[in-house]
C-alpha positions in Angstrom: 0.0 0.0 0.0 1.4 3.1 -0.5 0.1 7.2 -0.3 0.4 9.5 -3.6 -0.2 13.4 -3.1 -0.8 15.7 -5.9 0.0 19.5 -5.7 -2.4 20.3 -8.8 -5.4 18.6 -6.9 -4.5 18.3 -3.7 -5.6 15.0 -3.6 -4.6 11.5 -2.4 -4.3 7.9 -4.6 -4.7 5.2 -2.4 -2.7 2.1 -4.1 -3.4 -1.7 -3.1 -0.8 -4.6 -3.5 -3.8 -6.8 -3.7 -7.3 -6.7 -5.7 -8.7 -6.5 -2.2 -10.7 -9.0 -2.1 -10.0 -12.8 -0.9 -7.8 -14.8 -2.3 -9.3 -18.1 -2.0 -13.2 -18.7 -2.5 -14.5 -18.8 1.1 -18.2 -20.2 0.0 -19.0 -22.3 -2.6 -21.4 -21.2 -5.6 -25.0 -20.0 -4.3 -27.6 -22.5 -4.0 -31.3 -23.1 -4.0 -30.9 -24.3 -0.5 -28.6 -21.4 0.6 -31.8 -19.0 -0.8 -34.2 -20.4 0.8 -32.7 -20.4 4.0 -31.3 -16.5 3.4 -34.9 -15.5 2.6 -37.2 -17.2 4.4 -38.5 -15.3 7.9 -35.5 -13.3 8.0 -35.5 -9.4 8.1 -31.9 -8.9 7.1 -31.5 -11.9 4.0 -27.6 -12.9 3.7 -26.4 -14.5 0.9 -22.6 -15.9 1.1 -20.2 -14.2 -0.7 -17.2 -16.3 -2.1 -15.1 -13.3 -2.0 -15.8 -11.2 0.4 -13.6 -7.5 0.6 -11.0 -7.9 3.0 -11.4 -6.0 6.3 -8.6 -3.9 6.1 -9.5 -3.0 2.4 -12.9 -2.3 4.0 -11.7 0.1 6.1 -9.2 1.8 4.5 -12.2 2.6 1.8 -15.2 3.7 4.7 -12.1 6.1 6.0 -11.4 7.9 2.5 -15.2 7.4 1.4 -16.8 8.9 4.6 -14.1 11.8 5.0 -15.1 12.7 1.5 -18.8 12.5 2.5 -20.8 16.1 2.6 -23.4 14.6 4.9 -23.7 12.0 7.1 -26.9 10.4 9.1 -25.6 7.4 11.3 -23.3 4.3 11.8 -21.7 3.3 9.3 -22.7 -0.4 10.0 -26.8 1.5 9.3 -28.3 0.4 6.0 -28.6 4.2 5.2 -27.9 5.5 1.3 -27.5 9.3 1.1 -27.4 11.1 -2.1 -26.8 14.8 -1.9 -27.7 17.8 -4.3 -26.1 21.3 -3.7 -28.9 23.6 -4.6 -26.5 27.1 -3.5 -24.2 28.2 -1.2 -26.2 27.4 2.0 -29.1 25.2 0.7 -28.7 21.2 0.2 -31.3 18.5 -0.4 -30.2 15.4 1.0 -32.5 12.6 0.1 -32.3 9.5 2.8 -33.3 5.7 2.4 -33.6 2.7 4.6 -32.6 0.0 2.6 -33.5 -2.6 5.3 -37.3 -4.0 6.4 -36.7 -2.7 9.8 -36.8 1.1 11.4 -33.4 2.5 11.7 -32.3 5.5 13.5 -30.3 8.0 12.1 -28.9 11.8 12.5 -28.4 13.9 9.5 -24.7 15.3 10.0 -22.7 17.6 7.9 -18.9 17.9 6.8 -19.3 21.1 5.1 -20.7 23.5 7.5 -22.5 24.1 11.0 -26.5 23.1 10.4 -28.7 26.3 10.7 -31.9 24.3 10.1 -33.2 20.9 8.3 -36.5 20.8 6.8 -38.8 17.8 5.6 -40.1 17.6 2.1 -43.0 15.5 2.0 -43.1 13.5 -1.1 -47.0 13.9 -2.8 -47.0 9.8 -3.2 -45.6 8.9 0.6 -49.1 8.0 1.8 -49.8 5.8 -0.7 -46.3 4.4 -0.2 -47.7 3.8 3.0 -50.9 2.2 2.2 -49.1 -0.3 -0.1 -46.5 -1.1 2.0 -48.6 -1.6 5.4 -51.7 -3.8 3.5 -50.9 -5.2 0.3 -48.5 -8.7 0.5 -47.6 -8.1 -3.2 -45.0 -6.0 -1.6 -43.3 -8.1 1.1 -40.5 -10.7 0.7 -41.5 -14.1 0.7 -42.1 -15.2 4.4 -43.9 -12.2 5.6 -47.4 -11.5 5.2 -46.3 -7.2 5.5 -43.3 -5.4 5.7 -42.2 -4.9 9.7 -41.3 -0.9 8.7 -41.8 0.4 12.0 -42.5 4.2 12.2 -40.8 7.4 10.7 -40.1 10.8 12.9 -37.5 13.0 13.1 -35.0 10.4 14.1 -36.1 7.4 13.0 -36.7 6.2 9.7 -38.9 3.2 8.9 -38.1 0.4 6.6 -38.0 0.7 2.9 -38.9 3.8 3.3 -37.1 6.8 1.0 -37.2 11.0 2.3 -36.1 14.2 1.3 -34.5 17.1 3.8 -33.7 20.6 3.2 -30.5 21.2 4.7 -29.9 24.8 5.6 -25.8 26.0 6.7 -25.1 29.2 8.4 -21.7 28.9 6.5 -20.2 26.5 3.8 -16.9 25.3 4.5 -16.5 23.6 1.6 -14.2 23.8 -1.1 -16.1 23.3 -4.8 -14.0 21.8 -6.9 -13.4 23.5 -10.8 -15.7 22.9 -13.3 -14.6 20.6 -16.3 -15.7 21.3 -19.4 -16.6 17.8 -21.2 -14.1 17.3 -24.2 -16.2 18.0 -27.8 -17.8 14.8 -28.7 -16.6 12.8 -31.4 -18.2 14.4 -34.9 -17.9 11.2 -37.8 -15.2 9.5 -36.7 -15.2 6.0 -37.4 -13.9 2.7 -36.1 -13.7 -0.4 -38.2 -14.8 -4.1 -37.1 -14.2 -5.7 -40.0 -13.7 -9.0 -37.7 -16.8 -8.0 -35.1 -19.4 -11.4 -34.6 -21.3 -8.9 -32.6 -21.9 -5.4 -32.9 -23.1 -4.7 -29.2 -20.5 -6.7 -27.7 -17.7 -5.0 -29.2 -18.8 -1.5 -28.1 -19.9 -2.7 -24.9 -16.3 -4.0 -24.9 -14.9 -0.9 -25.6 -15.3 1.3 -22.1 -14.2 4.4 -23.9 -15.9 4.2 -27.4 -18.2 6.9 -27.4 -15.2 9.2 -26.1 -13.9 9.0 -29.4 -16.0 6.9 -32.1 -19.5 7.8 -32.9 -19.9 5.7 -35.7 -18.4 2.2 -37.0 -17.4 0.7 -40.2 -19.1 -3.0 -40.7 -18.0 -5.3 -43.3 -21.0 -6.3 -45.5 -21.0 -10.0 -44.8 -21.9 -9.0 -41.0 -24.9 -7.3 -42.5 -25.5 -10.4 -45.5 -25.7 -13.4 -42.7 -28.4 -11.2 -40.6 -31.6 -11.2 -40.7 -33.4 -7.2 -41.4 -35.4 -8.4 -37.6 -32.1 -9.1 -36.1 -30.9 -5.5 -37.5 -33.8 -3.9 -36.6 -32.4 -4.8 -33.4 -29.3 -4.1 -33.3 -29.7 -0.7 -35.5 -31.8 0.4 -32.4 -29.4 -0.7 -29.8 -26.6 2.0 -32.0 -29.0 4.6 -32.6 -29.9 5.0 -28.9 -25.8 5.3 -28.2 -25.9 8.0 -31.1 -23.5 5.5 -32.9 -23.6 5.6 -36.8 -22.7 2.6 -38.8 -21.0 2.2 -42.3 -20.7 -1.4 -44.4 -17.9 -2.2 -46.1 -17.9 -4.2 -49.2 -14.1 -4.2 -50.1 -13.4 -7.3 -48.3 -16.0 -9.3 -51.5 -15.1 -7.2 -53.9 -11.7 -9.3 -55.2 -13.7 -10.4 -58.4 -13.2 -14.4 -57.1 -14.2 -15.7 -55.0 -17.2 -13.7 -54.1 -18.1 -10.5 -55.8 -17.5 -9.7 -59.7 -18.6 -6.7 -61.2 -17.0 -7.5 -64.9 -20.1 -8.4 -67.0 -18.7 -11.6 -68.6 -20.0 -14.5 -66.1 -23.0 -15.7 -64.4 -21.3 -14.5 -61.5 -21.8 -11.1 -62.2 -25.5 -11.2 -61.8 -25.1 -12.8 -58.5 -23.0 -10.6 -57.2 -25.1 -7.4 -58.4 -27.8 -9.6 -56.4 -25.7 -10.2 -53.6 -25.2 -6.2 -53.3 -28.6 -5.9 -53.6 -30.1 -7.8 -51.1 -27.4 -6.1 -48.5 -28.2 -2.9 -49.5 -32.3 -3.8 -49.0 -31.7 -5.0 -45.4 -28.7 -1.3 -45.1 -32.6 0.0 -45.2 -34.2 -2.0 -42.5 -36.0 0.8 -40.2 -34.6 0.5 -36.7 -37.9 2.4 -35.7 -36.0 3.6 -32.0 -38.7 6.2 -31.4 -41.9 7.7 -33.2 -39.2 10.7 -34.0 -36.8 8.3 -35.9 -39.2 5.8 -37.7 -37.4 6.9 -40.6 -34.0 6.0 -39.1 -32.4 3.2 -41.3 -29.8 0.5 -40.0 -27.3 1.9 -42.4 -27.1 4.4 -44.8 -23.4 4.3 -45.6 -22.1 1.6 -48.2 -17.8 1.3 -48.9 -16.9 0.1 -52.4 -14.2 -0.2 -54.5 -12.7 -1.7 -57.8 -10.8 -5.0 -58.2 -8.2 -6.1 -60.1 -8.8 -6.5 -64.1 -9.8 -10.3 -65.0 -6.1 -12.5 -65.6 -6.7 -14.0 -68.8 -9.7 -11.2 -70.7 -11.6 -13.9 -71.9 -15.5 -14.0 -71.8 -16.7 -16.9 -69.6 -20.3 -15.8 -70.1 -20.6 -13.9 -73.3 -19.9 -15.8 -76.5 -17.3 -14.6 -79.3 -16.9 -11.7 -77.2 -13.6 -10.3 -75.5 -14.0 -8.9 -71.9 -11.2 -6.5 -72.4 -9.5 -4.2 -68.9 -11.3 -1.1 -70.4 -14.5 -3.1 -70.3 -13.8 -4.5 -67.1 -13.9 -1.3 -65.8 -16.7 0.3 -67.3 -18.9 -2.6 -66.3 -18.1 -2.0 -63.1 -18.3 1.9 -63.3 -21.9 1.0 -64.8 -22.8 -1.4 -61.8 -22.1 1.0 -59.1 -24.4 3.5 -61.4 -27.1 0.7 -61.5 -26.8 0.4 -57.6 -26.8 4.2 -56.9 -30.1 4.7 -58.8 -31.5 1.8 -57.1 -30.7 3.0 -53.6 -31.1 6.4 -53.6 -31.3 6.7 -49.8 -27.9 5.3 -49.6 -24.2 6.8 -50.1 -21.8 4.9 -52.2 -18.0 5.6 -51.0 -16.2 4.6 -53.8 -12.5 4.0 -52.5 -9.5 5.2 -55.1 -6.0 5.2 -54.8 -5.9 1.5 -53.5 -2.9 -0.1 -54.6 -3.7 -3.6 -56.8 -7.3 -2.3 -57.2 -9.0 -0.8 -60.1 -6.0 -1.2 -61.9 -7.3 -1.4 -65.4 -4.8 0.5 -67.5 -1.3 0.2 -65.5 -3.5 3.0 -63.5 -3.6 2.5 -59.8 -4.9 6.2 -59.3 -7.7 6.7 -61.5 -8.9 10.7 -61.5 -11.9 10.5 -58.8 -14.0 13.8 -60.5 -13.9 11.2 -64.2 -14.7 8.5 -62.0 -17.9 10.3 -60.5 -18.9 11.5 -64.1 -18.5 8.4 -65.6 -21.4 7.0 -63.1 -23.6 9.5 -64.1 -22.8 12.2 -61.4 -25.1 10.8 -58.9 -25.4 12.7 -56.1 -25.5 9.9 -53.8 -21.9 8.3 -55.3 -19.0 10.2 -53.6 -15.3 9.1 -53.2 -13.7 7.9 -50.5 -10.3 9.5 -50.4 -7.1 7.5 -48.9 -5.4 10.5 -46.8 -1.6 8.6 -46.5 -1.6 8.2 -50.6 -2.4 11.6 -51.4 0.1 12.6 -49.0 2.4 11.3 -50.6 1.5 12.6 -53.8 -0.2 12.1 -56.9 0.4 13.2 -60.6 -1.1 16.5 -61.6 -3.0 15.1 -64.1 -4.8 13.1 -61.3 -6.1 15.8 -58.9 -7.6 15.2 -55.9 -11.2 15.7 -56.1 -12.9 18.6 -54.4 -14.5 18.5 -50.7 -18.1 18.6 -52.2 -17.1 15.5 -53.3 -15.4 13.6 -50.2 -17.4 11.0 -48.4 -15.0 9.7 -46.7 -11.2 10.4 -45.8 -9.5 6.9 -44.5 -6.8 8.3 -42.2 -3.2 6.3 -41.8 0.2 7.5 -42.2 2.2 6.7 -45.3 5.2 4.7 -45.2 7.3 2.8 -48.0 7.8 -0.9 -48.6 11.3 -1.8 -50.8 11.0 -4.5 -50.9 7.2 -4.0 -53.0 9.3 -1.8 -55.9 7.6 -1.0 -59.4 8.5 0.4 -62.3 5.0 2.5 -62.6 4.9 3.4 -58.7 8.6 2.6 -57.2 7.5 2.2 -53.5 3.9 0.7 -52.8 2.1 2.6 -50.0 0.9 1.0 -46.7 -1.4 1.6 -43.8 1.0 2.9 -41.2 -0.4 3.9 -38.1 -0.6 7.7 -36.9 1.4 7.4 -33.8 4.6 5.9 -35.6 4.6 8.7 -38.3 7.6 11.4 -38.1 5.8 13.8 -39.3 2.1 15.2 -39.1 0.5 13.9 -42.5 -2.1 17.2 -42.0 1.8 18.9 -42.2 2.9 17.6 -45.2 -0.6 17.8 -46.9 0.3 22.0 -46.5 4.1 21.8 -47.0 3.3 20.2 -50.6 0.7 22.8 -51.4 -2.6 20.3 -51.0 -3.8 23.1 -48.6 -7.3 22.3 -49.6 -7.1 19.0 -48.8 -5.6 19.4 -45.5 -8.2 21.8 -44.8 -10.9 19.6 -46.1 -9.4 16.8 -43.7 -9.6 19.1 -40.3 -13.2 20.1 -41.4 -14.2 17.3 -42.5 -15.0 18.7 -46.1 -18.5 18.3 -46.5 -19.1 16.9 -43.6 -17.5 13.2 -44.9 -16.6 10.5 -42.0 -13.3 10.1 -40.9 -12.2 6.3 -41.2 -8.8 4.8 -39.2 -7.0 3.1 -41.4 -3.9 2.0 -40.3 -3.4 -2.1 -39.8 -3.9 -2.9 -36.3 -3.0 -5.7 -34.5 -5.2 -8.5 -34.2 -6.0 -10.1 -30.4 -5.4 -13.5 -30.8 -1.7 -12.6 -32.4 -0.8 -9.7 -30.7 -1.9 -10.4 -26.7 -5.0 -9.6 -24.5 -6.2 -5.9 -25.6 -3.7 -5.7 -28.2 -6.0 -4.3 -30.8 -8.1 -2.2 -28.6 -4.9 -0.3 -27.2 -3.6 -0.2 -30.9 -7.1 2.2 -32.0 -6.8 4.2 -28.6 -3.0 4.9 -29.4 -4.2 5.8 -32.8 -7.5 7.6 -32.4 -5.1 10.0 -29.5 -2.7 10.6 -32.5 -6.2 11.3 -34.8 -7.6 13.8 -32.6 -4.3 15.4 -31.3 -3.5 16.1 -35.3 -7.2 17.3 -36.0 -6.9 20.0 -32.7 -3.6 21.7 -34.2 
């Protein structure tokens, strides 16, 4: 154990050598028997605990807890809660409850200043309170035909029974803490789960997520293997955190084995109906209110090209030759087809990727032709790769305007030798933030991308930031090994978006 004083607080840490509890199980797991016996005829049930706190732990915590304690009102063995409300500088409510069946005394006593006066609040409902508690058996334990309250007065309180006091001080000797202004809540920042089996259980498992994540990236076979009831679900369940989720369908699109989007196979027209059915049950209404029956599980979908067929041949369309060019306007065409089809949905497409959409020796196809080669939909936008363009692209391949940003996918850049090509010498990978030399928001302004920086910090029009960087999975990299991974990162993320 050891003692810890700050200077900027003027607090103390408290530090146990042990969890604080026993070490060994003193009781063996809870019963039907053990119950019974707690419940039945007794006033005070006890249940045994199979690890109970240790008695010095126990004290050393009722010492720091009840010194800290604005009001008191009795032993600290007394089944008393107190929960305290500072109304001003003299005035405090300080509602008491008996937690037990039976009448309890108690004293209301204060830390912070000599009482000038304490005054009852009756509660509008504590007759019939009363009433329900003194004839109706619905609300006694099992064994007792009424609850043995005893009485209330003005120091006594009976049992299960709940007041309110005015406390009035002639002085407050208290010392108010600073207020602390909450930190700006995250605005479209996302986290991807491209591994998640269950949405609620990964937030859950995250403590800190809504600190800095109000939204999440989902890859589309999470949303293909549920059913739109089991969404319906689960879209509620996010809504009602405020958390915003995205699906990702980069993972299938790698033209075999799962999603093709050159027209020369069978396997095209699944694939457009694989999209489709995801994108149906993207609109399942998660219906968390009568104010957001409109609310949809979904209304973000991540795309992106894949790689130009090996061999060009047709495996579906007789005498024909399904030529890269082709390729690629087939699948500029089926995002078209999928945009007007889903008109309440966003399509990201993602550019830039290295090994994708690769259709002419081009890896970085010009995002504005892109966008006007699927019609100019308003609902297609690009999703821009922030540690590619940092490290430059070719003049002739701009980077589109913020209008037309849905999405910025934030990693640091970082080069592989080992990877070299004659048409890009050093492939680019997903590097995290936190191991970058140099701010990439920095070198998006020392190369003269201004705009883009800019449109980055702002969020150009109003697109979702993405992490991208690889992080390290669990089962690999040791217990928490990916959670502290996106906390390190999301830190570097917001530190870079506050300069």
């Amino acid at each position: 154990m050891a003692y810890s004083t700050s200077s900027t607080y003027k607090g103390s840490l408290v530090v146990l050598a042990t969890s604080g509890m026993a070490s060994t199980r003193q009781h063996g797991p809870l019963t039907a028997a053990d119950v019974e016996t707690a419940g039945a005829g007794s006033t005070q049930p006890a249940f045994p605990n199979p690890f109970p706190m240790a008695d010095h732990v126990r004290l050393l915590l009722s010492n720091a807890m009840s010194a800290a304690a604005p009001f008191t009102a009795g032993a600290r063995d007394a089944q008393l809660s107190l929960v305290v409300n500072r109304v001003s500088v003299t005035e405090y409510l300080v509602a008491l409850a008996n937690t037990d069946l039976l009448q309890q005394n108690f004293k209301i006593v204060s830390n912070v200043g000599a009482i000038d006066g304490v005054k009852e609040i009756v509660l509008p409902d504590a007759a019939l309170a009363k009433t329900a508690f003194d004839n109706d058996p619905g609300y006694a334990p099992t064994g007792f035909s009424k609850v043995p309250r005893g009485v209330s007065s003005e120091s006594t309180i009976a049992g299960i029974e709940q007041r309110i006091f005015k406390v009035t001080l002639k002085a407050e000797t208290a010392t108010l803490l600073p207020t602390v202004e909450p930190a700006a809540a995250p605005h479209r920042i996302a986290l991807p789960m491209p591994q998640t089996t269950d949405l609620r259980d990964s937030i859950s498992l995250r403590p800190s997520f809504r600190q800095h994540f109000d939204a999440v990236v989902l890859d589309w076979t999470y949303v293909e293997r549920r059913s739109a009831k089991q969404l319906q679900i689960e879209g509620r369940w996010a809504f009602m955190r405020g958390v915003s989720i995205l699906v990702d369908f980069t993972s299938g699109l790698n033209l075999y084995p799962d999603l093709r989007l050159c027209n020369n196979s069978i396997e095209y027209e699944q694939s457009i109906q694989r999209m489709r059915s995801v994108l149906s049950k993207m609109k399942t209404k998660v219906n968390a209110s009568t104010a957001t029956i409109d609310r949809a599980f979904s209304s973000v979908a991540i795309v992106s090209e894949h790689r130009a067929p090996e061999n060009g041949q047709s495996y579906y369309k007789t005498n024909h030759t399904e030529t890269r060019k082709q390729c690629q306007n087939d699948t500029r065409a089926a995002f078209a087809l999928l945009g007007k089809a889903f008109p309440a949905i966003e399509i990201h497409l993602q550019t830039t990727i290295t090994g994708r959409g690769n259709f002419g020796g081009n890896p970085t196809p010009n995002a504005t032709l892109e966008l006007a080669a699927m019609g100019n939909l308003v609902n297609i936008k690009i999703a821009a790769h922030v540690g590619n363009a940092v490290l430059g692209q070719a003049p002739t391949r701009p980077l589109p305007a913020p209008a037309l940003v849905g999405s910025l996918f934030v990693a640091a850049p970082s080069y592989d030798p080992h990877n070299a090509q004659p048409a890009e010498p050093l492939r680019k990978k997903k590097l995290p933030l936190h191991f970058a030399t140099s701010s990439p928001l920095a070198t998006l302004s020392a190369n003269g991308k201004t705009g883009y920086a800019a449109a980055l910090k702002s969020r150009g029009a109003n697109a979702w930031i993405v992490l991208d960087a690889s992080m390290p999975l669990e089962a690999y990299e040791g217990l928490n090994a990916a959670e502290d991974a996106e906390f390190a990162e999301v830190s570097e993320l917001e530190k870079m978006l506050r300069a």
